[in-house]
C-alpha positions in Angstrom: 0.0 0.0 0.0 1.5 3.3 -1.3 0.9 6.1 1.2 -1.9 8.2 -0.5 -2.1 11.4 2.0 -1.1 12.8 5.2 -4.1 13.4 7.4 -4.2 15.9 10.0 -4.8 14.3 13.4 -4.6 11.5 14.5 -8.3 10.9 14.5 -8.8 11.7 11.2 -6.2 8.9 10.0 -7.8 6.2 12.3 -11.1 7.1 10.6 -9.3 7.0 6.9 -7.3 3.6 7.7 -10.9 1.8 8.9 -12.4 3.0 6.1 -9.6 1.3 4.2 -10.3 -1.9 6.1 -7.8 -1.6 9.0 -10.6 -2.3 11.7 -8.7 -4.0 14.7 -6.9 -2.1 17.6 -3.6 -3.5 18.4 -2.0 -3.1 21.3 1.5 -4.3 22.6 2.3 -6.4 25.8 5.2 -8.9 26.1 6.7 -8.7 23.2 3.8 -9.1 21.2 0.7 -7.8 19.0 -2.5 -8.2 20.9 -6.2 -7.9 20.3 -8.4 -8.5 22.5 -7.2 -12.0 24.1 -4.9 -13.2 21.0 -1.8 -12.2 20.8 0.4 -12.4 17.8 4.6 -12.7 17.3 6.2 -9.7 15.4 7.0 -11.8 12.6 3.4 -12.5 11.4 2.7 -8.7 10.5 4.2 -6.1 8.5 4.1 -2.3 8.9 1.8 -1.0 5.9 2.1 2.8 6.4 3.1 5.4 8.9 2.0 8.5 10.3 3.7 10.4 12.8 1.8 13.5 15.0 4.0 16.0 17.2 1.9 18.0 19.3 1.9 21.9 18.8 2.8 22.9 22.4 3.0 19.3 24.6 5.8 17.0 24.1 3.6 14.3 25.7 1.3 15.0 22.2 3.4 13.0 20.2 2.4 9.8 19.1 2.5 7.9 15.8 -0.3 5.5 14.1 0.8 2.3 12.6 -1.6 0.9 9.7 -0.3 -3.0 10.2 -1.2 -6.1 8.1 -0.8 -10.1 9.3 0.7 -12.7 6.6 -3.0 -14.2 6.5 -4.4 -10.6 5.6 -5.5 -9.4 9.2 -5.4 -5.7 9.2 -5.6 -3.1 12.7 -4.4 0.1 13.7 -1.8 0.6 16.7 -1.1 4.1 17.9 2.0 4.4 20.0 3.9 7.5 21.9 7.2 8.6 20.3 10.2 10.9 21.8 9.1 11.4 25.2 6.1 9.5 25.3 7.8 6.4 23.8 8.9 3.2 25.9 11.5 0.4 25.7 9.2 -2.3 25.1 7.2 -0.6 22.4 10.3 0.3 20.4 12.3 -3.2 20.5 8.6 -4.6 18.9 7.9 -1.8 16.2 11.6 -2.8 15.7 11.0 -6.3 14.7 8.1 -5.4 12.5 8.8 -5.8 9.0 8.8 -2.5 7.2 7.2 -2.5 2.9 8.6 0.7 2.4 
C-alpha cells in the first residue's frame, strides 16, 4: 500500500485507515501484537504505512499511528507514543516489525 495522504490528526487517520479496512486495535504487551485475548509474534505482521503526530505545544502530544497487516491478511491500527512518550518495550517490537517501504 503506497501512502496516499497525510491526514491531520490523529483521528482523522484512524477514521481513513478503517475506512480502508484496517478495523482492529492492536495493542503491545510482552513482546507481542495483541487484540483482545490473542496475541500475535512480530514476525506474522508487516508495517503498511506510517504516520507520525507531534503536538503543537506538549511534548507528551506526540504519538505515531501504525496501519499493520498479518501474513494471512489481518489488518488493525496501533497508535504508540514517540520521543518522550515512547517506551522500551514498544520500540524493541515496532523494531521487529517488518517495514514494505
Amino acid at each position: 500500500m503506497e501512502r496516499q495522504s497525510h491526514y491531520g490528526t490523529i483521528t482523522e487517520a484512524i477514521k481513513q485507515l478503517r475506512a480502508q479496512g484496517f478495523t482492529i486495535d492492536f495493542n503491545l504487551e510482552e513482546n507481542s501484537l495483541v487484540c483482545h485475548a490473542e496475541k500475535f509474534a512480530h514476525n506474522e505482521f508487516e508495517i503498511v504505512d506510517v504516520y507520525r503526530y507531534e503536538g503543537d505545544s506538549d511534548p507528551g502530544d506526540e504519538s505515531t499511528v501504525y496501519a499493520i497487516e498479518s501474513n494471512t491478511g489481518l489488518k488493525g491500527i496501533l497508535v504508540a507514543g514517540f520521543g518522550i512518550s515512547s517506551d522500551t518495550a514498544t520500540n524493541d517490537i515496532l523494531k521487529k516489525l517488518h517495514n514494505r517501504k
